[in-house]
C-alpha positions as CSV (number, residue, x, y, z in Angstrom):
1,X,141.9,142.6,165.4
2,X,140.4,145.9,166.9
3,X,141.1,147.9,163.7
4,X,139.1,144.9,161.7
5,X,136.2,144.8,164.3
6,X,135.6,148.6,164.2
7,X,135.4,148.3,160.6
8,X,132.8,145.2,160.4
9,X,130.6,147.2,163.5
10,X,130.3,150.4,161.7
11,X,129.3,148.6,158.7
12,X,126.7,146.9,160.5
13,X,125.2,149.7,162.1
14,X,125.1,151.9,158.7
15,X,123.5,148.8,156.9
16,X,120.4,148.6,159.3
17,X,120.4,152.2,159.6
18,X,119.4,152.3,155.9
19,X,117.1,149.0,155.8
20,X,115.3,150.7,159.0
21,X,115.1,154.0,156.8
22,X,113.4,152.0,153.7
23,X,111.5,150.3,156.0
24,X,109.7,153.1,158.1
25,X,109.7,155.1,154.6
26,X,107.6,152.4,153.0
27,X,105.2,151.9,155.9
28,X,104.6,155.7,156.3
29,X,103.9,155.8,152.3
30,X,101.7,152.4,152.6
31,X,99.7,154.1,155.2
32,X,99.4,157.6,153.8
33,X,98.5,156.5,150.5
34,X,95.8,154.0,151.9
35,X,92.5,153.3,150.2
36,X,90.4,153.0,153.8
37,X,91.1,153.6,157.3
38,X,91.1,149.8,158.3
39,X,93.9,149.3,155.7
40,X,96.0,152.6,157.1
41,X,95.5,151.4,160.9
42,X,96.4,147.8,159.6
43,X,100.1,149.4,158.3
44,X,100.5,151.8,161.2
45,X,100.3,148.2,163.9
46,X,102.8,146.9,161.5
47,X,105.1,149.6,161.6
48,X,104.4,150.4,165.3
49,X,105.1,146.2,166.4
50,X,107.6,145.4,164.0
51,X,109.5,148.6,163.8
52,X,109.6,148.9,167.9
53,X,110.6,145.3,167.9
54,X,113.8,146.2,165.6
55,X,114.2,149.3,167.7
56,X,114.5,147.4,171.2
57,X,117.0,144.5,169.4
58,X,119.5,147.6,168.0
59,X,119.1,148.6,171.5
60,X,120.1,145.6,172.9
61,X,122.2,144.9,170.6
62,X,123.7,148.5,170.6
63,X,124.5,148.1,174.9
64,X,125.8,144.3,174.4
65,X,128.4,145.3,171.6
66,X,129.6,148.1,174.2
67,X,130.2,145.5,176.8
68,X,131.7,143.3,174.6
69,X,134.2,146.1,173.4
70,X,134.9,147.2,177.3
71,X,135.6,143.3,178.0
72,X,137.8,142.3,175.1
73,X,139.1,145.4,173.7
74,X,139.1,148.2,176.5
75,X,140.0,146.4,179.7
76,X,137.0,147.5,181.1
77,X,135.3,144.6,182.9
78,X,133.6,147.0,185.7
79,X,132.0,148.7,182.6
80,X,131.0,145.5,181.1
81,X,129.2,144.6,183.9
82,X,127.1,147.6,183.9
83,X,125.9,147.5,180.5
84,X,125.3,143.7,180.6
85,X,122.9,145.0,183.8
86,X,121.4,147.8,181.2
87,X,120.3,144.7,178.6
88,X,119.1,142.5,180.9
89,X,116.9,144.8,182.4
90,X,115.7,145.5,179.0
91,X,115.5,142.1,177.4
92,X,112.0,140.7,178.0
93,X,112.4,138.4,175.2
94,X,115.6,137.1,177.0
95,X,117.5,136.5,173.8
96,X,120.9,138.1,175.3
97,X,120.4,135.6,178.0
98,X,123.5,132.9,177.5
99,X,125.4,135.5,175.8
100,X,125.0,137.5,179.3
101,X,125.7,134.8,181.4
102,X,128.8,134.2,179.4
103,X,130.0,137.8,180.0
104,X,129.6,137.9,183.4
105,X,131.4,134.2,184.1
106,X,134.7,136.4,181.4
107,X,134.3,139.2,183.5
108,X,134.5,137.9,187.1
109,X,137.5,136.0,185.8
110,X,139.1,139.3,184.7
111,X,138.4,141.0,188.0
112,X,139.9,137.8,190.1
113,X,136.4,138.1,191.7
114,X,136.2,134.5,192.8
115,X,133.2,135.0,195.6
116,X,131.1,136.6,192.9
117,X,131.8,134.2,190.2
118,X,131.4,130.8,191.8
119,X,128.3,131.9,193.7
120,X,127.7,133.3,190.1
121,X,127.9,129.7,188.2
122,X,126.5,127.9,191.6
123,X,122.9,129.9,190.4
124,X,123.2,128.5,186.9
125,X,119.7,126.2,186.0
126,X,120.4,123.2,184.5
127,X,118.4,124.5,181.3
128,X,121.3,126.9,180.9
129,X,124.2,124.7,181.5
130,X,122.6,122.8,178.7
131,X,123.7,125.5,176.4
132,X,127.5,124.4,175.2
133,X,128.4,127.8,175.0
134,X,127.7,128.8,178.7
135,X,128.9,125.3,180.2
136,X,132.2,125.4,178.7
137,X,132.8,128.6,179.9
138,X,131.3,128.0,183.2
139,X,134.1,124.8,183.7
140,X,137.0,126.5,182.3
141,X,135.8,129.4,185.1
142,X,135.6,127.1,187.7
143,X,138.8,125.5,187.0
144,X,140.5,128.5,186.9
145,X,139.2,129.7,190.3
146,X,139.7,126.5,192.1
147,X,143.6,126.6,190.8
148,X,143.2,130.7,191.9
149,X,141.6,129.1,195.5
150,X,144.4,126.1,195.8
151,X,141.9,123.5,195.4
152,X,143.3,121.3,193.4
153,X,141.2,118.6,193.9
154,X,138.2,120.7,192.3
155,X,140.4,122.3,190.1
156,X,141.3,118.7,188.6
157,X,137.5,118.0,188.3
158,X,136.6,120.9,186.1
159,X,139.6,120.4,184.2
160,X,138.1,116.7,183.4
161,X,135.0,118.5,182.7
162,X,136.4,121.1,180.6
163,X,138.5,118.3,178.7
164,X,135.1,116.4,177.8
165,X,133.1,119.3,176.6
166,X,136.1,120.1,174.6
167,X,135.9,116.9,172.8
168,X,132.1,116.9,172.5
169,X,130.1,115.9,169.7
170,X,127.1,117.6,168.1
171,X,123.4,115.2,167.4
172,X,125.0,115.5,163.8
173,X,128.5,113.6,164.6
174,X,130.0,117.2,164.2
175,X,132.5,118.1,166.5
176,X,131.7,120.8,168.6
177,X,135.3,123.3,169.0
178,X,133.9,125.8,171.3
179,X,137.6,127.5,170.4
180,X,136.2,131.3,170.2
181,X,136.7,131.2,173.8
182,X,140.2,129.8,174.9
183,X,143.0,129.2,173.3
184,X,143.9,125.7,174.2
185,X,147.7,125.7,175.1
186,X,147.4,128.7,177.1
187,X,144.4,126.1,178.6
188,X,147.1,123.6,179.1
189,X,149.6,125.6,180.3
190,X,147.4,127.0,183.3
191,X,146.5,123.3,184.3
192,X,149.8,122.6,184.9
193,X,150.8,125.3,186.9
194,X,147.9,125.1,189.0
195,X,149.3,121.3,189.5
196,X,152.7,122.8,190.3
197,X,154.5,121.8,186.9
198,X,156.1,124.8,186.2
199,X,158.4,123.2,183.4
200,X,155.6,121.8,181.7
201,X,153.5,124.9,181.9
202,X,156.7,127.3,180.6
203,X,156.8,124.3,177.7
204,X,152.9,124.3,177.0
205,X,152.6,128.2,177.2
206,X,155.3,128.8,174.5
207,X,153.2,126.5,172.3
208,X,150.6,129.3,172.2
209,X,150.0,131.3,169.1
210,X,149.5,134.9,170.1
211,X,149.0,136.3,167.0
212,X,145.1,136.4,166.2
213,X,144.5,137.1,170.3
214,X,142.4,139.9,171.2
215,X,144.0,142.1,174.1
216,X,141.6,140.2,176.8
217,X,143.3,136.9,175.7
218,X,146.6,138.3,175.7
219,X,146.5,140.0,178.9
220,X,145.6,136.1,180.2
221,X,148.2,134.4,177.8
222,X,150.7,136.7,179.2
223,X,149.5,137.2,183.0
224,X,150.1,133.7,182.7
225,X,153.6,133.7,181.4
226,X,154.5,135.7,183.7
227,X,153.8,133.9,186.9
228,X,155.2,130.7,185.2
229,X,158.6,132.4,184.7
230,X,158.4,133.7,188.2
231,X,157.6,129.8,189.7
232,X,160.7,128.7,187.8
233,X,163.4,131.7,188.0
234,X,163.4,133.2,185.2
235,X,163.5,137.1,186.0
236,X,164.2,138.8,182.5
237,X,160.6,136.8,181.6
238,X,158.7,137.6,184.6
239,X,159.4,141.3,183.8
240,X,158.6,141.2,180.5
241,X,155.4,139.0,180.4
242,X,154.3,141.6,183.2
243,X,154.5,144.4,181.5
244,X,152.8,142.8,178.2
245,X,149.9,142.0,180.5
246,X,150.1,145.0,181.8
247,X,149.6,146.8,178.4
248,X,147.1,144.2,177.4
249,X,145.0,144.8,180.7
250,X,144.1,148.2,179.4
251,X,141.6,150.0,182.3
252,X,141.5,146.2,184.4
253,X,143.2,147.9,187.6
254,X,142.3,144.3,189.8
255,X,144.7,142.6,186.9
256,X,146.9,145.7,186.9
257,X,147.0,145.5,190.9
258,X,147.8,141.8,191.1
259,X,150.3,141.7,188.0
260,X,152.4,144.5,190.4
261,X,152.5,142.6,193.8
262,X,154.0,138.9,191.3
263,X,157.6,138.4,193.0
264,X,159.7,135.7,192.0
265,X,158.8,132.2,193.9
């Protein structure tokens, strides 16, 4: 998974490093090569708005993909944060907007940083929880901090909540999946041992296909696994899950920290 999305990035970057090269070549060559002044000040706006547009986006884009990579890849979340704060500051068009709110819901998850995140999805507008995207994440957030808190009674509600987004349907009939985010047994398997199940969660958890997981979903899947097998006695696991999350967690020292102090229940 890493090895594929390092490939697909650097392809990316070296494909609009040349269209930007063509581009700025053609508008300095337009403008040169100019009939009249009013045409060679016309092509130098062009190049100046357009091409400082481009610029800021490959900026933008540039600090997002580095979060990204220090959330899902690195383990970073801390760094994540930082450079979600460099875009944001930066984006006066706003068009990293849901995708920041997103990453700072994933990342306060990853630190266990339950004040921060519900106060966090408590300053969500309703024009933002109208984006799919940002309310699923937001529920399956809250669930898991309410289960994190002990209250199961909100915990239960955002799992309803998260359970109806999940089977949502698009203006088209289409049914919106929303998977990219969560894999669903792992989903099913934290809902029950939030309720106390801890059968049923060791059952739903081994359901869970681990293969295509990136090492933030891992680290969850296995955090996970881990605390099951601890709830139900099963030493041998709890060590073993532990030290795959562990692994997984990368530079996350809150997970790191909290997957040391498990003990059996």
């Amino acid at each position: 998974m890493k090895k594929r999305y390092q490939i697909s990035y650097q392809l990316r970057v070296l494909l609009n490093v040349a269209i930007y090269i063509v581009f700025f070549a053609y508008i300095v060559y337009s403008a040169v090569t100019a009939a009249d002044t009013g045409t060679r000040l016309i092509y130098i706006v062009v190049g100046v708005f357009f091409g400082g547009g481009a610029l800021l986006y490959e900026y933008l884009r540039f600090n997002f993909d580095q979060a990204t990579k220090n959330l899902v890849f690195m383990g970073d979340p801390k760094k994540a944060l930082a450079q979600a704060e460099r875009v944001k500051k930066a984006d006066i068009l706003k068009t990293f907007d849901s995708s920041l709110d997103i990453m700072r819901m994933l990342a306060y998850v990853d630190l266990r940083d339950y004040d921060r995140l519900g106060a966090y999805i408590e300053g969500l507008t309703y024009e933002k929880l109208r984006n799919y995207d940002v309310v699923l994440v937001a529920r399956h957030s809250q669930m898991t901090m309410y289960g994190e808190l002990g209250d199961e009674e909100k915990m239960e509600t955002a799992h309803k909540q998260l359970m109806g987004l999940r089977g949502r349907t698009s203006s088209k009939g289409k049914h919106m999946k929303g998977a990219y985010f969560y894999n669903w047994d792992v989903v099913a398997a934290a809902y029950s041992f939030y309720r106390g199940s801890g059968m049923e969660a060791w059952n739903r958890i081994a359901k869970a296909d681990v293969r295509n997981m990136n090492k933030r979903e891992l680290m969850h899947c296995y955090a996970l696994q881990a605390r099951i097998a601890a709830k139900i006695g099963r030493t041998g696991d709890m060590e073993e899950y532990r030290e795959r999350a562990k692994k997984a967690a990368g530079k996350n020292e809150a997970m790191i920290s909290f997957l040391n102090e498990l003990k059996m229940s």
